[in-house]
C-alpha positions as CSV (number, residue, x, y, z in Angstrom):
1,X,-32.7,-9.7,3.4
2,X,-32.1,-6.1,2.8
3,X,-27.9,-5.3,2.1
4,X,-25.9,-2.1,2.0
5,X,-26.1,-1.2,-1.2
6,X,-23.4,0.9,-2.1
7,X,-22.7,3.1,-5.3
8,X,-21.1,6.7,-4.1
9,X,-20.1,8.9,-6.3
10,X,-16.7,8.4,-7.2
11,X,-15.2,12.4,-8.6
12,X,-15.8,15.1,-6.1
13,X,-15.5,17.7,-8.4
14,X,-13.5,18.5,-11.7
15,X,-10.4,20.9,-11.5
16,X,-9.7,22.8,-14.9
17,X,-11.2,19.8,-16.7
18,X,-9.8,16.9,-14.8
19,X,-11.8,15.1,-12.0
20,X,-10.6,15.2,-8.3
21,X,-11.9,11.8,-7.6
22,X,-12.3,10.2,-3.9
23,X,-9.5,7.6,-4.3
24,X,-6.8,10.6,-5.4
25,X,-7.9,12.3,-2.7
26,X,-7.5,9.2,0.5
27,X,-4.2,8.4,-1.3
28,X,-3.4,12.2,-0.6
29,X,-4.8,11.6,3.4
30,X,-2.5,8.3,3.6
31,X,0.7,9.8,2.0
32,X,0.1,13.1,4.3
33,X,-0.8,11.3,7.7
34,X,2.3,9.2,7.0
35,X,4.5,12.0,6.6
36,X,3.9,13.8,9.8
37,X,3.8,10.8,11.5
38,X,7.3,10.1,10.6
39,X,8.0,13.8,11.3
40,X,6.5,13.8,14.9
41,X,8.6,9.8,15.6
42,X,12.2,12.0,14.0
43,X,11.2,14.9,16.2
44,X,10.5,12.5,19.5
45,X,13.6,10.4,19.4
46,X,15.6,14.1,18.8
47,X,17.0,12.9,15.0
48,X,17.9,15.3,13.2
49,X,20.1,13.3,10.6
50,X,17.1,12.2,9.0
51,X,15.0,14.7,6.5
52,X,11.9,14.2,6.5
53,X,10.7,16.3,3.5
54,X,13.0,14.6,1.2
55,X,11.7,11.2,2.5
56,X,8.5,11.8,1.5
57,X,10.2,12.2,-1.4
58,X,11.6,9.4,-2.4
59,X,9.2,7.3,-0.5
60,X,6.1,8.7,-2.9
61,X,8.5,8.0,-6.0
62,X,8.8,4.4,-4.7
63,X,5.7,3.8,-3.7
64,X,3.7,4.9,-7.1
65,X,6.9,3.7,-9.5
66,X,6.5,0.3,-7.7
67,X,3.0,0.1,-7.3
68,X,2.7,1.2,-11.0
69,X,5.2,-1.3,-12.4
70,X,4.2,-4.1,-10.0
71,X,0.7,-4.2,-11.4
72,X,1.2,-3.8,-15.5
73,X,4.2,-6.5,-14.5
74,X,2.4,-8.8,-12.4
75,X,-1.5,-8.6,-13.5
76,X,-1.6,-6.9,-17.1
77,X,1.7,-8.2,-18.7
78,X,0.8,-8.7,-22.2
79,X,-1.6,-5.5,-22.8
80,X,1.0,-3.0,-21.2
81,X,4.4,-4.9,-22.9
82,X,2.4,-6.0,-26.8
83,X,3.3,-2.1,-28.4
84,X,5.0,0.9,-27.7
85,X,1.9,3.0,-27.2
86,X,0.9,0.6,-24.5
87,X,4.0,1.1,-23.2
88,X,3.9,4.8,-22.5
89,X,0.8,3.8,-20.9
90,X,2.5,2.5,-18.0
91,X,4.1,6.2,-17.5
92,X,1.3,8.7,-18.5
93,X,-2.3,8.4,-17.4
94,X,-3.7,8.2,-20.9
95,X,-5.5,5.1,-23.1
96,X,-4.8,5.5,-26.9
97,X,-8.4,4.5,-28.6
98,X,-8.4,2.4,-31.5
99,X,-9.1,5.6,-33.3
100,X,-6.5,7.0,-32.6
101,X,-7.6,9.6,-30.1
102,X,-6.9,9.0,-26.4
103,X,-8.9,9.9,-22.6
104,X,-7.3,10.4,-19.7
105,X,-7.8,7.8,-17.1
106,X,-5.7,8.4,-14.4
107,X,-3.0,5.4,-13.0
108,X,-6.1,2.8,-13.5
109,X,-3.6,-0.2,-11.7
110,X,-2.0,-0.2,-8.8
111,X,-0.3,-3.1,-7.2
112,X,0.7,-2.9,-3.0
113,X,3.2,-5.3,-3.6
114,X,5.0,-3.6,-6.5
115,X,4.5,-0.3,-4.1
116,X,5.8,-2.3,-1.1
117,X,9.1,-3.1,-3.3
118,X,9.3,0.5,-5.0
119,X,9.1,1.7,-1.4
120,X,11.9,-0.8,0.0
121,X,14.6,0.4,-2.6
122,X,13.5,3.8,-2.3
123,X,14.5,4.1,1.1
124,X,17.6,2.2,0.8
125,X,19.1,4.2,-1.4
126,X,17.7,7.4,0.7
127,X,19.0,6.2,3.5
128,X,22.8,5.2,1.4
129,X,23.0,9.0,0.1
130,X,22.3,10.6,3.5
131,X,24.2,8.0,5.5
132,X,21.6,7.2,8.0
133,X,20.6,3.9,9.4
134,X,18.2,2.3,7.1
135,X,16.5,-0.2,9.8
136,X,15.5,3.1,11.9
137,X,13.9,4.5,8.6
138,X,12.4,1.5,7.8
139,X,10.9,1.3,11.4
140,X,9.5,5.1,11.1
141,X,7.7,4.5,8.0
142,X,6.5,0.5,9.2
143,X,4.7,2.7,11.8
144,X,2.7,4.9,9.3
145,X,2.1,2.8,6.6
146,X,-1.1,0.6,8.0
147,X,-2.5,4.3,8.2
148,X,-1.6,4.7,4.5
149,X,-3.4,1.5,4.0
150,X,-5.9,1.7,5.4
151,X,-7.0,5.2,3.1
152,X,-6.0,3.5,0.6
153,X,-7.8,0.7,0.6
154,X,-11.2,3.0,1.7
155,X,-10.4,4.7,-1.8
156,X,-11.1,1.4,-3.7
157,X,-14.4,0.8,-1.6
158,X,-15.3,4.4,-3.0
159,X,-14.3,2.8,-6.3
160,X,-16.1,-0.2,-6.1
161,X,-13.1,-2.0,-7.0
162,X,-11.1,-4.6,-5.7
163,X,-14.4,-6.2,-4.5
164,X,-15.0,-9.6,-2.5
165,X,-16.7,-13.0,-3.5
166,X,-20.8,-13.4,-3.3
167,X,-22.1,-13.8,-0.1
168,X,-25.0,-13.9,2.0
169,X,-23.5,-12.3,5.2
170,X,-26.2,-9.6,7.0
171,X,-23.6,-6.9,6.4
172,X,-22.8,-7.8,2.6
173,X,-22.6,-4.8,-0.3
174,X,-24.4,-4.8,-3.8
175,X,-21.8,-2.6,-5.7
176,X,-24.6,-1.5,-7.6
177,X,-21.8,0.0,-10.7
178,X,-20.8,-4.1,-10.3
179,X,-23.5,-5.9,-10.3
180,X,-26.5,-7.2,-7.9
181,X,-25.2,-9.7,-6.1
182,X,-24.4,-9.7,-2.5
183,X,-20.7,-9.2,-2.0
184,X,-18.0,-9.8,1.2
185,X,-16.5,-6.1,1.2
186,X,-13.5,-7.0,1.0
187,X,-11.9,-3.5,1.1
188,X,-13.5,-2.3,4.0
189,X,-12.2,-5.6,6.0
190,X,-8.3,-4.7,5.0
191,X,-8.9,-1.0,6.2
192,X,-10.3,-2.0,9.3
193,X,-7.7,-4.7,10.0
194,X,-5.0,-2.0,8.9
195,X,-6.1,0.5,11.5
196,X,-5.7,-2.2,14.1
197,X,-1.9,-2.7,13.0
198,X,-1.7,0.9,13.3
199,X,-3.0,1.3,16.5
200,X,-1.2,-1.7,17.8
201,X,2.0,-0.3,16.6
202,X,1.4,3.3,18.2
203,X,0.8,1.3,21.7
204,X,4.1,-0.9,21.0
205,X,5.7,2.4,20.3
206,X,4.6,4.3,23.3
207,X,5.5,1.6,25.4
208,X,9.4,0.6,24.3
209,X,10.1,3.4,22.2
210,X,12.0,3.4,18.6
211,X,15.1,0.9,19.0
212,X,15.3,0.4,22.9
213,X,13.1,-2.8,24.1
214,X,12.5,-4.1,20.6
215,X,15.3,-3.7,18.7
216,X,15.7,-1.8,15.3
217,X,13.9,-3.4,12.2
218,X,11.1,-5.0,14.8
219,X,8.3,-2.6,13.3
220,X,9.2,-3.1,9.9
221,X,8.8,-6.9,10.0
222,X,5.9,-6.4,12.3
223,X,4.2,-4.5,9.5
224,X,4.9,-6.8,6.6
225,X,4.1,-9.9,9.1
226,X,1.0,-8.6,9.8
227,X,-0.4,-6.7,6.6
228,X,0.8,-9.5,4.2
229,X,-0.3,-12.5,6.2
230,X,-3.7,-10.9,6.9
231,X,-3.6,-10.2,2.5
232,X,-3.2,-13.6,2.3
233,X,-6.3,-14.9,3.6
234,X,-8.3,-12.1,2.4
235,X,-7.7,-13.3,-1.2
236,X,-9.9,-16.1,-0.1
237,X,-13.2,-14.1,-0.3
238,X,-11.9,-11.5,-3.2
239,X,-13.2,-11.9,-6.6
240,X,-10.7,-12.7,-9.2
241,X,-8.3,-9.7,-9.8
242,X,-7.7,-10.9,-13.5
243,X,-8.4,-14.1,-15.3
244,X,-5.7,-16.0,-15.9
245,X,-5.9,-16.5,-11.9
246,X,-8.8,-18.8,-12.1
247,X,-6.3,-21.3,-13.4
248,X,-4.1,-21.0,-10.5
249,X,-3.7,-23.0,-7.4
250,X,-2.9,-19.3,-5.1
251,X,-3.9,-16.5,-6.7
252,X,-1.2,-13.6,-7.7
253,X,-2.0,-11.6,-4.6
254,X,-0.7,-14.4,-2.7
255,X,1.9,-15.5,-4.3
256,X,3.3,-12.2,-3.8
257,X,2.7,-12.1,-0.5
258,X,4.5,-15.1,0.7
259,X,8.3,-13.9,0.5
260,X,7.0,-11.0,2.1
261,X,5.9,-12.5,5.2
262,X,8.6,-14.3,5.1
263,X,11.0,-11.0,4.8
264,X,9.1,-9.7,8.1
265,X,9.2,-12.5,9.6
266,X,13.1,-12.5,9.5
267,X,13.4,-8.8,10.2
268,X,11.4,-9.6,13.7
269,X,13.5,-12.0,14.4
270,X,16.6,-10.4,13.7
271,X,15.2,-7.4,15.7
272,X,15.2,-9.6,19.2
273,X,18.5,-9.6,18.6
274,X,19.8,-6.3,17.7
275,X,22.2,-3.8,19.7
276,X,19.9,-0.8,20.4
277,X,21.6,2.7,19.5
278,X,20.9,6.3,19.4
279,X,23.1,6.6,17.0
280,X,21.1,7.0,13.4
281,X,24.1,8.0,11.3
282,X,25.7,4.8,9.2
283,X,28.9,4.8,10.4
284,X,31.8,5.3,8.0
């Protein structure tokens, strides 16, 4: 049977010296996409309490702090936390060498979860300093996210990374840089199952509007429900992430995932519930 075999290039091109690779540049897409899709949602509903720019902000500080610290916490533990050096690791994209020397790598290890987290506080504590509503924020940005997602997880296809279990499906990949074996890919079925969230929550958007038939917080637990519970099950035809998962009944990816469907689930409940108003300002 003849499979996609799949080994793209993964720098573009190098800029003074550093490469420009394909998953920098869909992270850029997914950050950017989301940004002026929480622009155009602040500029429909007429709020102007909320800015945007400094959002982004604080919502790219969260995600990567998060993301970066949920994956040297959760996954590589004892290599990032056995010296100092390894340490300043976590911070700066740079491996010391056992020489002594060190290469620049990039942020090789990124966890969603840990971003999901970074994100969440992020925006609480935007939303505390500028006094505005954090459930409507939360909402704005539940509504972009899948899009960010769904780059993001095309940037590890192009990486090769990330990549599913053997398989022997008509539409499996050989990651050639992997190995030869056929493989579910994995990445590709999280984008595609994040652009349906998306597009499902533009529709449910269009059709109640931010707040008014579903009440505030309904898209943020709609997003965690959704992307969290569908991670779940994925794990199930993902290779290993690291190995001191093959010892474990749910992997770490799961594990993780569980209080947040949980946490979405109780937002969209809560939601059914909630008072709509158009007013986005915390009150004193």
């Amino acid at each position: 049977m003849d499979y996609i075999h799949w080994n793209p290039q993964i720098e573009l091109f190098s800029f003074f010296g550093y490469p420009i690779r394909w998953y920098g540049l869909l992270w850029a897409i997914g950050l950017i996409g989301a940004y002026n899709i929480v622009k155009y949602l602040c500029k429909t509903n007429k709020n102007e309490n909320v800015k945007v720019d400094q959002l982004f902000l604080y919502s790219i500080i969260g995600i990567f702090s998060g993301a970066r610290l949920g994956h040297c916490l959760f996954y590589d533990y004892e290599y990032f936390f056995s010296s100092p050096k390894h340490i300043i690791e976590i911070f700066i994209p740079i491996r010391f060498l056992v020489n002594g020397d060190w290469i620049y790598t990039g942020y090789a290890g990124l966890a969603s979860h840990g971003g999901v987290i970074g994100l969440i506080i992020a925006l609480w504590y935007y939303c505390k300093h500028n006094k505005v509503k954090t459930l409507y924020v939360l909402d704005c940005i539940a509504i972009a996210a899948p899009f960010t997602a769904m780059m993001i997880r095309l940037g590890n296809l192009m990486n090769s990374e990330i990549i599913g279990r053997p398989t022997n499906v008509p539409w499996a990949f050989i990651f050639d840089r992997v190995d030869s074996v056929p493989r579910h890919p994995a990445q590709l079925y999280e984008a595609l199952f994040y652009l349906i969230v998306f597009v499902i929550g533009v529709i449910l958007y269009r059709q109640t509007r931010l707040g008014k038939s579903l009440g505030h917080g309904f898209f943020f637990g709609y997003c965690i429900v959704t992307i969290f519970t569908f991670r779940f099950f994925i794990e199930f035809v993902k290779e290993v992430q690291v190995d001191f998962e093959y010892s474990m009944a749910l992997d770490m990816g799961q594990w993780l995932s569980i209080p947040l469907v949980l946490l979405g689930a109780f937002f969209v409940y809560k939601s059914l519930t909630y008072k709509y108003s158009t007013n986005y300002v915390e009150n004193p």
